[in-house]
C-alpha positions in Angstrom: 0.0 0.0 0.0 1.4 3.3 -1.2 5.0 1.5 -2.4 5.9 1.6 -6.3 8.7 0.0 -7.7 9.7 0.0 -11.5 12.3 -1.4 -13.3 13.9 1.6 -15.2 17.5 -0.5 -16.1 17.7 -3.7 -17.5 21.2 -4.7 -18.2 23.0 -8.3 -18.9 25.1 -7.3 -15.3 22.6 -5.8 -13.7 18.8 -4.0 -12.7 17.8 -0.7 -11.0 14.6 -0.8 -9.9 13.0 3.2 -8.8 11.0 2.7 -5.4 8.5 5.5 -4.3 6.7 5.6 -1.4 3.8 7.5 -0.2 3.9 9.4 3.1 3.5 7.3 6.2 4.2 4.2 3.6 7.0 1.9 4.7 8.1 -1.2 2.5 10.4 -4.5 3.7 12.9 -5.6 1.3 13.0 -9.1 0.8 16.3 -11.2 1.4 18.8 -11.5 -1.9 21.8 -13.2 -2.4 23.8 -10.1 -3.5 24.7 -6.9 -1.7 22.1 -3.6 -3.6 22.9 -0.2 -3.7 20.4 2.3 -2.4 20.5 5.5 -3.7 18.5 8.4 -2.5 16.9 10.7 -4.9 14.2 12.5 -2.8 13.7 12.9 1.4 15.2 10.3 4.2 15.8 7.1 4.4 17.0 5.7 8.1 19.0 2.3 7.5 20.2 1.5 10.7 22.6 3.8 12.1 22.5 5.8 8.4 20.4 8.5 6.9 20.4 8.0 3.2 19.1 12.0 1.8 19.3 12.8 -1.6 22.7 12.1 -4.1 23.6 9.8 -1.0 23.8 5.9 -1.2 24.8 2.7 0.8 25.8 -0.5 0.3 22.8 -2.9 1.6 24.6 -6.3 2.4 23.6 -9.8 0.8 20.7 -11.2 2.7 19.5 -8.2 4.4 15.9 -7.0 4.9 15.8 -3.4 5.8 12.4 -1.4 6.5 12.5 1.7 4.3 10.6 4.7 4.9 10.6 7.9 4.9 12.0 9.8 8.2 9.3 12.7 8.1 6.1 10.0 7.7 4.7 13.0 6.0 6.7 13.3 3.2 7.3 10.9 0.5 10.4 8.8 -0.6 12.4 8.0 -3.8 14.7 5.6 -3.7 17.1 4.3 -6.4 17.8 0.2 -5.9 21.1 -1.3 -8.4 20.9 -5.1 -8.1 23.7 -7.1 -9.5 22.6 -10.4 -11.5 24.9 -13.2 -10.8 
């Protein structure tokens, strides 16, 4: 509920998928075997002990299941998500 994800790249090595989410929306990633890297486009993201803000990214660790969302839950989130294929 209030989570869109696209795939805007498609490449032989590798997928970026765009996430947005709504205010107050939060969304679980599921569990890969391959580290992603998050990139922030637009608002917060808390990961942990991080704040992932716009032209910021972090490298999320194979196996991992963060919650994202936004860290005002009255402003929306865009996310960027590279995902190597293997």
């Amino acid at each position: 509920q209030g989570v869109t994800c696209e795939r805007i790249v498609d490449f032989e090595d590798f997928e970026v998928q765009r996430l947005r989410l709504a205010p107050g929306a939060s969304h679980r990633l599921s569990p890969l075997q391959s580290y992603r890297l998050m990139i922030g486009v637009e608002g917060f993201c808390p990961i942990e002990s991080l704040l992932i803000g716009p032209e910021e990214a972090a490298i999320l660790p194979a196996g991992s299941t963060p919650v994202l969302r936004s860290q005002h839950p009255a402003e929306s989130l865009l996310l960027l998500l590279a995902i190597p294929r293997r």
